[in-house]
C-alpha positions in Angstrom: 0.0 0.0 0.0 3.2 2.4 0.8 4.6 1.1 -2.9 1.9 1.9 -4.5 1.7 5.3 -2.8 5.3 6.8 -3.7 5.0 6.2 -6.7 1.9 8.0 -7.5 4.0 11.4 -6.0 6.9 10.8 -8.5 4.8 10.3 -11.3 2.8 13.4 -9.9 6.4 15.1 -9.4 7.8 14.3 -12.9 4.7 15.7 -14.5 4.4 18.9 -12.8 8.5 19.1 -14.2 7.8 18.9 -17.3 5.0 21.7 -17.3 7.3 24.1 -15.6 10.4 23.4 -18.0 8.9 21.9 -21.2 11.6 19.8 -21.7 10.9 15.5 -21.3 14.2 14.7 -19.7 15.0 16.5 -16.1 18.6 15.8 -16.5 19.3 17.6 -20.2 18.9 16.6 -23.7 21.2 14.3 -25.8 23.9 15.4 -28.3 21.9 15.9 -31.8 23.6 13.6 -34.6 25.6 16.3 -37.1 23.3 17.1 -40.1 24.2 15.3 -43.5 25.0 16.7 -46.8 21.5 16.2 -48.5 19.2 17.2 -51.1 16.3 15.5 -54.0 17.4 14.7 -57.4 14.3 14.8 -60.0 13.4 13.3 -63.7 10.7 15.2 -65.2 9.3 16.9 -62.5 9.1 13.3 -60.5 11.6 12.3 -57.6 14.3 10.1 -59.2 15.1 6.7 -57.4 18.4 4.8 -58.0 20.4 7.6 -59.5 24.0 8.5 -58.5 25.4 11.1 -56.7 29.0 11.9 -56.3 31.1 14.3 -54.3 34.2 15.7 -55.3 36.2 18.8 -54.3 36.3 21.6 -57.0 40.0 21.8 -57.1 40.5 18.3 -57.9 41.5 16.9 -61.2 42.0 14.0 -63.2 45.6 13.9 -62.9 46.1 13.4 -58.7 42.6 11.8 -57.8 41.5 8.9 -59.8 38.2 8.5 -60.5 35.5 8.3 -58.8 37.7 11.0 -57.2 39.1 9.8 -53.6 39.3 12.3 -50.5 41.9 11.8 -47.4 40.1 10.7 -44.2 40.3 13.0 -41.1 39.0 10.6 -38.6 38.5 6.7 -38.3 34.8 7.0 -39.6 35.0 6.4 -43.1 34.7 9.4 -45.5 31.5 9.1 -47.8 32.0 10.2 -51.4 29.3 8.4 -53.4 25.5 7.5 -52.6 22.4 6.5 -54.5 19.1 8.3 -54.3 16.0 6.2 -52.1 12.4 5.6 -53.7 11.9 9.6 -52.9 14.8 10.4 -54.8 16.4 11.7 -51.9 20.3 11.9 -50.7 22.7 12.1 -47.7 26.1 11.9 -47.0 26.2 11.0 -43.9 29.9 11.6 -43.4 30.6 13.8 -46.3 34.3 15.7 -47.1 34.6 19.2 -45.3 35.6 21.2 -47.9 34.2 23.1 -51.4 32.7 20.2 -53.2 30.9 19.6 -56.6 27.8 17.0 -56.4 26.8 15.5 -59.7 23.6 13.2 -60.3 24.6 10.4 -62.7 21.0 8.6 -63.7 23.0 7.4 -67.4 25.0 9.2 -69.8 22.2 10.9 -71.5 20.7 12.1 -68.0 22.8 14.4 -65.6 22.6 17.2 -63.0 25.5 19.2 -61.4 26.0 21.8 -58.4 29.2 23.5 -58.5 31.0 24.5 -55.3 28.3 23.6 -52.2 30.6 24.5 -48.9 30.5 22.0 -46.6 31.6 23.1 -43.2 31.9 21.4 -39.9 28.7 20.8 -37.4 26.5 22.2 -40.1 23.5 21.1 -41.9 23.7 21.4 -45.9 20.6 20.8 -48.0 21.5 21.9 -51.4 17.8 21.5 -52.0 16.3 20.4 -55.6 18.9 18.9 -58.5 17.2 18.3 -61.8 18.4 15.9 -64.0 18.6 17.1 -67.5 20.0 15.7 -70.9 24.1 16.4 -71.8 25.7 17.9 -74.1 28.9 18.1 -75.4 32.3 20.6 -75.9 34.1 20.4 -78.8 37.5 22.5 -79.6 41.4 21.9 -80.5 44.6 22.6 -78.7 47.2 24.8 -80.1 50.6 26.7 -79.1 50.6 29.7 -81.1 54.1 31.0 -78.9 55.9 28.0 -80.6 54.6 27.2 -84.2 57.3 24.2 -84.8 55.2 22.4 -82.5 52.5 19.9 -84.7 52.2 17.2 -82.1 49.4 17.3 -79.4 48.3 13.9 -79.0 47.6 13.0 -75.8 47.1 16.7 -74.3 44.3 16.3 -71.2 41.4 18.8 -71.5 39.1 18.6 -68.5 36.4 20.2 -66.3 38.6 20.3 -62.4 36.2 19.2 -59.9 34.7 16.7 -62.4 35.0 13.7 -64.2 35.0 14.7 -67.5 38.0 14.2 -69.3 39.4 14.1 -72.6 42.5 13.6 -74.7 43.6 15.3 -77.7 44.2 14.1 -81.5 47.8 14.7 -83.1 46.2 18.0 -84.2 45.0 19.1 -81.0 41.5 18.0 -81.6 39.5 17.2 -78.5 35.4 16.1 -78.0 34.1 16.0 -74.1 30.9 14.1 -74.1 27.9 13.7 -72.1 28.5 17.0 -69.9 26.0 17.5 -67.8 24.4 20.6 -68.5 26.1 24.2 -67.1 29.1 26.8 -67.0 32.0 25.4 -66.4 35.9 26.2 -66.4 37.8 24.0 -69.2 41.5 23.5 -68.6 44.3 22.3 -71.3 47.1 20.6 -69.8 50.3 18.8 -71.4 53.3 18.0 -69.3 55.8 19.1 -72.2 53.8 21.8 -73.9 52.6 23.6 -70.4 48.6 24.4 -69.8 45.6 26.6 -71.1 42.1 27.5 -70.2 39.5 29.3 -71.0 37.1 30.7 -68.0 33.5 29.9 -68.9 31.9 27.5 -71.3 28.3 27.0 -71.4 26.9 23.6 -71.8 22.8 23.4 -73.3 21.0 20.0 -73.3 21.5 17.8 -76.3 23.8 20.9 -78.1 27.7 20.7 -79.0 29.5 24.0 -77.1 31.8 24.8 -80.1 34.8 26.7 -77.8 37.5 26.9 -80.5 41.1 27.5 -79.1 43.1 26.6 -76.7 46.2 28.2 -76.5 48.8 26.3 -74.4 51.2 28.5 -72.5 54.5 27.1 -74.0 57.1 29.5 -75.9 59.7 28.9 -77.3 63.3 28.6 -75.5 65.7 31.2 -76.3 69.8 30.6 -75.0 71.3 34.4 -74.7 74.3 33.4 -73.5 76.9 30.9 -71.4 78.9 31.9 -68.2 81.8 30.5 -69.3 82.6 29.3 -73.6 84.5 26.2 -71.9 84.6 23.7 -69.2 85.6 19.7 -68.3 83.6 17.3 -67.4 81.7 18.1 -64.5 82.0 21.7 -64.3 78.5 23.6 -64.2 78.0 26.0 -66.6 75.0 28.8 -66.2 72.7 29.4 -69.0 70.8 32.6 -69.3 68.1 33.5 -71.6 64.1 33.4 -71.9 61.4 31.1 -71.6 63.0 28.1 -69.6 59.5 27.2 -68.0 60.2 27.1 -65.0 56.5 29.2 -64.1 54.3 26.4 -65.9 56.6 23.6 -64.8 57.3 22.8 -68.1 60.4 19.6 -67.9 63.3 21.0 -68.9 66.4 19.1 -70.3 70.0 20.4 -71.4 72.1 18.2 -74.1 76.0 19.1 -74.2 76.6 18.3 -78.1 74.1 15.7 -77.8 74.7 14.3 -74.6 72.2 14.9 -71.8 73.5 16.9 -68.8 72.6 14.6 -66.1 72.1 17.5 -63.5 70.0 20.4 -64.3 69.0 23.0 -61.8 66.3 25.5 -63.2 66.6 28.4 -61.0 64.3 30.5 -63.1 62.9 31.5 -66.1 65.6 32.9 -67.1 68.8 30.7 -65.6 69.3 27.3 -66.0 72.6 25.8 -64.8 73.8 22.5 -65.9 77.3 20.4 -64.9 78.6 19.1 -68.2 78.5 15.3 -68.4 81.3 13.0 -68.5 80.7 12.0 -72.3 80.5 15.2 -73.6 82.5 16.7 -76.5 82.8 20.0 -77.7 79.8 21.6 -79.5 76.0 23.6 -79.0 74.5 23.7 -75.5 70.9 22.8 -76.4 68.3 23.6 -73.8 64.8 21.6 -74.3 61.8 23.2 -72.9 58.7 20.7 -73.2 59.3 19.6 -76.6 61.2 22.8 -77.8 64.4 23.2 -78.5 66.7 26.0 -78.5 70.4 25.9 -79.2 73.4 28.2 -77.9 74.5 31.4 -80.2 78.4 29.8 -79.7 80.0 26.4 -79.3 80.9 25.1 -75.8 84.3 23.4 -75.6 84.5 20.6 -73.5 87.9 20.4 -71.6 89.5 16.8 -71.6 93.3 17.8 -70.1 94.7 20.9 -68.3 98.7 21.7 -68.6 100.2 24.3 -66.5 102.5 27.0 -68.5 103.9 28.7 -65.4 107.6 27.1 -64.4 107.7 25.8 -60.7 109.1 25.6 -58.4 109.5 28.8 -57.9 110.4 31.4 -55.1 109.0 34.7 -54.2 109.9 37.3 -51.4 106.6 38.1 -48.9 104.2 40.6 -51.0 105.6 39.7 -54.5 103.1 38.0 -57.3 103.3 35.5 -59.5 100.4 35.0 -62.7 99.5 31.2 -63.1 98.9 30.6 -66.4 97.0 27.4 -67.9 96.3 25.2 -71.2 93.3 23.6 -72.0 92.6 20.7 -74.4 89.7 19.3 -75.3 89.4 15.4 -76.9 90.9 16.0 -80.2 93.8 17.4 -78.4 92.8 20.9 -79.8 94.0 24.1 -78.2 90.9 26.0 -75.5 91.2 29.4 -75.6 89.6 31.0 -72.3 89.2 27.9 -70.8 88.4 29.4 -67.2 89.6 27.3 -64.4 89.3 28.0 -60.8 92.5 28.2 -58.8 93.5 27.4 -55.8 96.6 27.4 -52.9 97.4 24.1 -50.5 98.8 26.6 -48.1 96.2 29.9 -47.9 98.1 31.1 -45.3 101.3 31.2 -48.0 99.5 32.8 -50.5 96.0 32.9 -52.5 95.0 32.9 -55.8 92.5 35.5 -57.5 90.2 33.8 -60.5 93.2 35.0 -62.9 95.7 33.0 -61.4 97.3 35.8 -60.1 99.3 34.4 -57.0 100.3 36.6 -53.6 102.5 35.8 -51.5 101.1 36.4 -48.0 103.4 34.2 -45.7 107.0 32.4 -45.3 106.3 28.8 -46.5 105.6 26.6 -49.4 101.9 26.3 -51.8 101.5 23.9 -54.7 99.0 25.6 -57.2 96.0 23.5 -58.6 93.6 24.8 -61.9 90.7 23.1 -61.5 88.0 23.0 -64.1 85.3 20.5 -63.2 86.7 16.8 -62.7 90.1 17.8 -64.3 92.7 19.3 -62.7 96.1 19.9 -62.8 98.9 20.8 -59.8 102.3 22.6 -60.5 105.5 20.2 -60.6 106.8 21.9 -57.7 105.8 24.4 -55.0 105.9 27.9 -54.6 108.2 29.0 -52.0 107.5 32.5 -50.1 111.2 33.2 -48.3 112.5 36.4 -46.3 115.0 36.8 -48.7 116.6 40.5 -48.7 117.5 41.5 -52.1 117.8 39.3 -55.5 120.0 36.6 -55.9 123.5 37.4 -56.7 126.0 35.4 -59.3 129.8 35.7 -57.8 131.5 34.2 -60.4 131.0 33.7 -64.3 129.7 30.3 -65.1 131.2 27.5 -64.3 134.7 28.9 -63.3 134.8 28.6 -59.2 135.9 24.6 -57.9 136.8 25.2 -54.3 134.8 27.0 -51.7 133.1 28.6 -50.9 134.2 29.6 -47.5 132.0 32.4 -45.4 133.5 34.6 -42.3 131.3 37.6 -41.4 132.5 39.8 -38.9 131.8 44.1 -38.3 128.3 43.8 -40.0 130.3 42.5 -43.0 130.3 38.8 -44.2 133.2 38.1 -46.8 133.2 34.9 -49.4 136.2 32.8 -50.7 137.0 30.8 -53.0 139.4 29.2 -55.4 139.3 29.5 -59.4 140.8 27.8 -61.9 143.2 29.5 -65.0 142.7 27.4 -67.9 145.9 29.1 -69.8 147.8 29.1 -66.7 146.4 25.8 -65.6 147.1 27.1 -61.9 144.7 28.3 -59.3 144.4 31.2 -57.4 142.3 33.1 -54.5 139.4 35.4 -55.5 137.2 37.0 -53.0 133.9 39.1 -52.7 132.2 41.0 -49.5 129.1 42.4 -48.2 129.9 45.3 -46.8 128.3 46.1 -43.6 125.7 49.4 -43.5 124.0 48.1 -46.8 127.2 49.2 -49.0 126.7 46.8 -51.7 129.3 44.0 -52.4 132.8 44.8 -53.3 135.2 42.8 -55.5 138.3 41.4 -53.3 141.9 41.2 -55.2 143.6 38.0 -53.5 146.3 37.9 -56.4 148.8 38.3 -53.6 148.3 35.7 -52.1 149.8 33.2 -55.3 149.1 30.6 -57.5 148.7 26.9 -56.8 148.9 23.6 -59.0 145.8 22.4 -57.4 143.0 23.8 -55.5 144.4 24.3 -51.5 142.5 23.2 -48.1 141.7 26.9 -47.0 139.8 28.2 -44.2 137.9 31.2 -43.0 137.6 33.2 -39.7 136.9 37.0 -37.9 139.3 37.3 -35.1 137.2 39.5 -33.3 139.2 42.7 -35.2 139.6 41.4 -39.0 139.5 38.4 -41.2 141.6 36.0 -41.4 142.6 33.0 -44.1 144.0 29.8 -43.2 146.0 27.8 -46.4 148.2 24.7 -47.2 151.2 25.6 -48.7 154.4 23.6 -49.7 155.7 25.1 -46.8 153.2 24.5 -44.7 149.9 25.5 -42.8 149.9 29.5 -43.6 147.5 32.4 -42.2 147.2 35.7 -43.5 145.1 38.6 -42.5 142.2 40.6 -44.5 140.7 43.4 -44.0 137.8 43.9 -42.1 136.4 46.3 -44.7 137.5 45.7 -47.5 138.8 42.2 -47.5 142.0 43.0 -48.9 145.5 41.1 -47.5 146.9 43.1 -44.8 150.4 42.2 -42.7 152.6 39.3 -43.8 151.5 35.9 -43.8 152.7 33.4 -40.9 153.3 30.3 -41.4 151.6 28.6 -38.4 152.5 25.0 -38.7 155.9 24.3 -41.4 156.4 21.7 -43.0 152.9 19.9 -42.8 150.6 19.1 -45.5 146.7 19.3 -44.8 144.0 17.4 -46.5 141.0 20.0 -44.8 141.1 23.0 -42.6 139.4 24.6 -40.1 139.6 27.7 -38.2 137.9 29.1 -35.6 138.6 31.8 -33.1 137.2 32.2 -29.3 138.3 34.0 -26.0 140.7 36.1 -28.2 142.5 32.1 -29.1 143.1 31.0 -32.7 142.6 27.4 -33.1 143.8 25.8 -36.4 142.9 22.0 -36.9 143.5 19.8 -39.8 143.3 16.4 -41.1 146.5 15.7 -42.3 148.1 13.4 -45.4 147.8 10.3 -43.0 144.4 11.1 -42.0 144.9 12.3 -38.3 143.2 14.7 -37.0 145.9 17.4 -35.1 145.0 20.9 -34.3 147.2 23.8 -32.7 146.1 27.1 -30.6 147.8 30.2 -31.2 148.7 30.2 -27.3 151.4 27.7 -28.5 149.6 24.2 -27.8 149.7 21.2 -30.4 147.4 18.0 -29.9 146.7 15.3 -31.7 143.3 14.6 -31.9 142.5 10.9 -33.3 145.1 8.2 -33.7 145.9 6.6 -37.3 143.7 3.9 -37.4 143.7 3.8 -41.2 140.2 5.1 -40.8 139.4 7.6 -43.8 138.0 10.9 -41.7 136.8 14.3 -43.1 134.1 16.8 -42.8 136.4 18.9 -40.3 134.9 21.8 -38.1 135.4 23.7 -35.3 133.1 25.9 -32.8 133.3 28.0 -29.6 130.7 27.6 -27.0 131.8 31.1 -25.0 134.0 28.9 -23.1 136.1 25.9 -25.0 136.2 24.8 -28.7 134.5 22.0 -30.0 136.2 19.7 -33.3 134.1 17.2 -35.1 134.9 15.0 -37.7 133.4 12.2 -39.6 134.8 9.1 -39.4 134.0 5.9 -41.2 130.4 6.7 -41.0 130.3 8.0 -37.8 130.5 11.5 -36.3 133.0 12.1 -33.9 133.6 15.4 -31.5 135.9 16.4 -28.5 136.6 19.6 -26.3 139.9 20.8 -26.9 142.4 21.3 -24.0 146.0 22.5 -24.3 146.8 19.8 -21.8 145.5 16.2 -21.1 143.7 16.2 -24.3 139.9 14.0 -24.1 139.6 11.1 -26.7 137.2 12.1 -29.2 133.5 10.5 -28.6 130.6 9.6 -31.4 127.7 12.0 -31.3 125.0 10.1 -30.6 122.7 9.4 -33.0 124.4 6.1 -35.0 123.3 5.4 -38.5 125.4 6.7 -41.3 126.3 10.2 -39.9 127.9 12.1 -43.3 129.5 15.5 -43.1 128.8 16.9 -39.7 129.2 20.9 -38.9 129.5 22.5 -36.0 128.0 26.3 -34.8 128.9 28.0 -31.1 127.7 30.2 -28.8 127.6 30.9 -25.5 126.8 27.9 -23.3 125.9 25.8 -26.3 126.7 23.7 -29.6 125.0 22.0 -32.3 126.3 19.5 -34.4 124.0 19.1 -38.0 124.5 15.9 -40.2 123.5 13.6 -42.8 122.0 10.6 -42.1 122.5 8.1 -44.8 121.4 5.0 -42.6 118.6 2.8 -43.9 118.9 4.5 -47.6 117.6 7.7 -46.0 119.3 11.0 -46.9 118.0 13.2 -43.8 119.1 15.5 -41.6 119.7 15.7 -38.0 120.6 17.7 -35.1 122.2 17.2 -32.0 123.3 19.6 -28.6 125.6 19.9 -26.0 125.8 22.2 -23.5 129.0 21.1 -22.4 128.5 17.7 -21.6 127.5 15.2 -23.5 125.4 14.9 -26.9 121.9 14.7 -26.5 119.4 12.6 -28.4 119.1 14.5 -32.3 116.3 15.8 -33.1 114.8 15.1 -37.0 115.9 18.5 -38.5 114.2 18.0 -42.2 111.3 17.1 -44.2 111.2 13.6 -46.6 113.5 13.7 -49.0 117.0 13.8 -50.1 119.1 16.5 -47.5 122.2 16.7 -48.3 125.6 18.8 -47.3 124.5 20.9 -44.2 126.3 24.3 -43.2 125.1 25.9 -39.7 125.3 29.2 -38.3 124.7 31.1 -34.8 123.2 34.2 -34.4 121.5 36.4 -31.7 118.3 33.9 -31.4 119.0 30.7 -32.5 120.6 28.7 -35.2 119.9 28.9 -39.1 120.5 25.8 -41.3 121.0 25.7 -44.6 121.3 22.4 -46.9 120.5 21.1 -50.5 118.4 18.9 -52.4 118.3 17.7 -55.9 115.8 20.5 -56.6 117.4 23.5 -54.7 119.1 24.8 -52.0 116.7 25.5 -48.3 117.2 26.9 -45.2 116.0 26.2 -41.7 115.6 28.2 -38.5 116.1 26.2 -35.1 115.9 28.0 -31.5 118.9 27.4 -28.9 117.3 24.3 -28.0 118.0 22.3 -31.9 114.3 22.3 -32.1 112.9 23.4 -35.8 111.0 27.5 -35.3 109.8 27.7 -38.5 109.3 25.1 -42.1 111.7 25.8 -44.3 112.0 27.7 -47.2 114.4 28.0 -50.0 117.1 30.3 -51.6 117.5 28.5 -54.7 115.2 25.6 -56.6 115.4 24.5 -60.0 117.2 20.9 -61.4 120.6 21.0 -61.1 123.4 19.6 -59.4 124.6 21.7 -56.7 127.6 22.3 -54.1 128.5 22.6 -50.6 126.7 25.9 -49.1 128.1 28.1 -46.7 126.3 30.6 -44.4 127.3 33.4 -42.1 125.3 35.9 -39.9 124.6 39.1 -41.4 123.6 41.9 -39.5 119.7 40.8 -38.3 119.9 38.0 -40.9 122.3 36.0 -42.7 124.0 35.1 -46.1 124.3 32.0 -48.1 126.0 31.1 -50.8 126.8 27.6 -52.9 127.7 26.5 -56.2 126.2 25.3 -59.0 128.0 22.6 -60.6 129.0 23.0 -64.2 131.3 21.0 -67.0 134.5 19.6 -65.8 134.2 19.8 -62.1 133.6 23.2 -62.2 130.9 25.3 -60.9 129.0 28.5 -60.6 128.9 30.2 -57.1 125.8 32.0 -55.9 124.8 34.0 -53.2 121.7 34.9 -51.2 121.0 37.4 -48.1 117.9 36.5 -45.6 115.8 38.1 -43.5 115.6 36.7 -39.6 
């Protein structure tokens, strides 16, 4: 009785809720269903059952959607893009496309309606209403390209409706026929992939009538080639076309053919510019650019470069800001001559110098660039580098060619460095002294008259010194070890010669003077090594052991004078002392040590060598600072180093050598260790002598010889910068 009772009040309750509110449910209505794309198709005034109705967007075409036309899907609920009409002749999409759409009503070919552009938005309801069907008709009209006349083949140019289905294809004359068009206005389009597109903007279709719309004028014109960046170039160069009509706006294909052979990479930037690398089979010829199907062909001939040969000499040497203008040949496959053939250039060492796109080379730093000319995959380096050296002043020739054969010995001394050497009289068959210097202040050189000093039947040991107040020469004589004095300016003999050592025949010489002490050492006729000071001490230095030795030289380290000789094929060095004389030692280092040189100064020596060991031919340096040799230190780069001549000055050591291409120089600190690469004084093939090398003021001089017919030789000479 209670049951029954409650629920006759919420029945009573829920009635008087609805007559307040109107609304049947207390809590809120449901979510309405989105509205559909809908509408009534019609045949003769009467609703149309079974016809179809199709939705496409009004940008698409027959080329990217396939027909019937498919759409992308936003969601997992399938995208509806075809229906058919009910008994009513009613429609919906029930999950139609978002987007502009065409609808079409397909009942058979003869019976068609169409709705151009119904919006279909999100969460709103479309009812595009009443579509009657009607009869088609059809759009005739031909295809032409009035900008290029050579062109008489259209067959297969597309002319369509977008948005729609209808599409047609063109005759070889351009002739086209779209049937069964529903009737309307529509936009036509023209479109061929090489011949580029055309429209016109309204056609109007009647039932059962042919729209006659004439023309079509396609938007291709002909290609024109104005001109090439460049009239040459190898294989794999890219070359930049300019001209007109390159189709890059209609997106026309575009190809390039180098004589006949297609570039394989084209880059149309423009219109206008078109640039192409020339393929690896091509030969010289036209450039032909081919827009669509139209040709054009280049005003000149392009010659294709199959070898590069480099005109300009190396090696070569210039002084810091000099230039130097590279200069190239070009061949292409017939081995014909390129004029112009414009490579790029370019430096190993930038830092040594750069190249502009002449070939115009400045020197910018001290060091060594090997030039390349490049022209697409061919290229070509020099022979041999270009050296940038502090070299102060030109090169200077001390002797006529081929006439010095002993020497050159270098003492410098009072800012002036003086050079000699022996020379040879071929109608007196004797030889003699002859002499130049560098005078000190920048005074030029001055020509040095040694006549005085006598003739000799064969070249003599000699050596060269500054006693701290003039030169001084050390000779062999048949009388024996002689010194005489020259001048500290001008190099001429001064006093009376003095025989130091009578009676004694010497197969080398050196002389070297320290803590106001001559020392004069030689290798004499039995191949000892003996040496005397000019406070009155004689030692003998090495023992006859039957041992050849040469390569004699002597240096003060501020304190004591060090000898070194080679031996066998070993270096060997001691300290002189007038009494209780040290055996001489090896400098370490082992291997084949050829022709070591000493250089002094205060508190420390080096010793510089060949190393012939292991078929080698390098250079290396060893120090002592009064004690023993240390480890040496690798002085030069791979190659073939020979004859070494060392020097001290105010901040280290300079080393100068040569090679079978030239003669180089080397800056080491006071620790042996390399400051700077090297660089060189002379370069060129030829076969050259023992250098020499002296301080000079802030810098230095070196000189060598240059080895002519008959033993003879050419002696040069060359001032540095520090």
């Amino acid at each position: 009785m209670r049951d029954r009772r409650a629920q006759r009040h919420l029945l009573i309750s829920l009635l008087l809720l609805v007559g307040l509110t109107g609304c049947p449910w207390p809590w809120g209505a449901p979510p309405q269903t989105p509205a559909p794309l809908k509408g009534q198709v019609f045949l003769d005034g009467h609703p149309a059952s079974g016809v179809t109705v199709r939705a496409t967007f009004t940008n698409a075409t027959p080329f990217t959607n396939a027909t019937p036309f498919s759409v992308s899907e936003v969601s997992n609920t399938p995208v509806t893009t075809q229906v058919t009409t009910d008994d009513q002749g009613r429609f919906a999409f029930e999950n139609p496309p978002e987007g502009d759409l065409n609808l079409e009503a397909v009942k058979d070919d003869r019976r068609k309606a169409i709705l151009m552009g119904v919006a279909v938005r999100p969460n709103a309801q479309t009812d595009v209403g009443r579509l009657d069907l009607r009869p088609t008709g059809h759009i005739v009209g031909k295809v032409t390209a009035p900008e290029a006349p050579q062109v008489t083949e259209f067959t297969g140019t597309d002319v369509y409706i977008p948005g729609t289905s209808y599409v047609a294809k063109t005759d070889q004359q351009g002739n086209f026929r779209l049937t069964n068009v529903a009737a309307g206005s529509f936009r036509l389009l023209a479109e061929n992939r090489y011949l580029g597109r055309g429209e016109i903007p309204s056609v109007q279709v009647e039932p059962d009538h042919e729209a006659q719309v004439g023309q079509i004028s396609l938007s291709l014109k002909v290609p024109s080639i104005e001109r090439l960046d460049q009239s040459a170039g190898a294989p794999g160069s890219w070359v930049r076309i300019e001209g007109a009509n390159f189709g890059a706006s209609e997106g026309i294909p575009v190809e390039v053919k180098f004589n006949g052979i297609d570039a394989v990479e084209v880059l149309r930037e423009s219109n206008t510019v078109i640039r192409a690398k020339v393929p690896q089979l091509a030969t010289s010829g036209p450039v032909q650019v081919k827009v669509g199907l139209v040709p054009s062909v280049s005003p000149v001939t392009f010659r294709v470069i199959k070898r590069l040969e480099m005109e300009t000499a190396t090696p070569v040497i210039l002084a810091l800001g000099e230039t130097l203008l590279f200069k190239v040949k070009a061949f292409d496959a017939s081995e014909a001559l390129v004029s112009d053939p414009g490579v790029a250039w370019s430096s190993s060492a930038s830092g040594v110098g750069n190249l502009n796109g002449g070939g115009l080379f400045s020197a910018a730093g001290y060091g060594q660039a090997l030039v390349t000319a490049t022209s697409g995959d061919v290229t070509i380096q020099t022979a041999g580098p270009v050296y940038v050296s502090p070299l102060d002043g030109g090169l200077r020739s001390l002797t006529s060619a081929s006439e010095a054969n002993v020497g050159p010995r270098l003492a410098s001394g009072n800012g002036a460095v003086l050079v000699v050497w022996t020379t040879y009289n071929a109608q007196t068959a004797s030889h003699h002294f002859a002499a130049q210097i560098l005078k000190s202040g920048n005074a030029g050189w001055g020509v040095v008259d040694l006549s005085s000093l006598g003739t000799f039947g064969s070249p003599p040991p000699m050596a060269l010194a500054w006693t701290g107040q003039n030169f001084e020469l050390a000779f062999a004589t048949p009388a024996g070890l002689v010194v005489r004095g020259l001048d500290a300016n001008s190099g001429v003999p001064i006093g009376a010669a003095q025989t130091v050592v009578p009676g004694v025949s010497a197969l080398e010489l050196s002389l070297q003077y320290g803590g106001g002490t001559r020392l004069l050492s030689w290798i004499d006729a039995t191949q000892r090594v003996r040496a005397t000071s000019s406070s009155g001490s004689s030692n003998l230095l090495s023992a006859n052991t039957g041992t050849p030795r040469q390569s004699l030289s002597v240096a003060f380290d501020g304190s004591a004078f060090r000898i070194a000789w080679q031996e066998g094929e070993t270096a060997m060095a001691t300290r002189w002392q007038s009494t209780n004389q040290p055996d001489a030692s090896a400098i370490s280092g082992g291997g084949n040590q050829v022709g070591p040189v000493l250089a002094g100064k205060a508190g420390v020596v080096l010793a510089v060598w060949q190393d012939a060991s292991g078929g080698e031919a390098d250079l290396k340096v060893s120090r002592s600072t009064g004690g023993a040799w240390e480890a040496p230190v690798l002085l030069s780069r791979p190659g073939v180093q020979s004859q070494p001549a060392v020097t001290a000055s105010s901040n280290g050591f300079w080393v100068a050598w040569h090679e079978p291409d030239g003669v180089f120089m080397r800056k080491l600190g006071d620790q042996g260790t390399p400051l700077a690469e090297p660089f060189a004084l002379m370069v060129g093939g030829a076969a050259y002598r023992q250098p020499a090398i002296a301080p000079s003021g802030t810098g230095g001089l070196v000189t060598w010889g240059v080895e002519g017919s008959e033993a003879l030789f050419s002696l040069f000479a060359q001032r540095f910068l520090p």
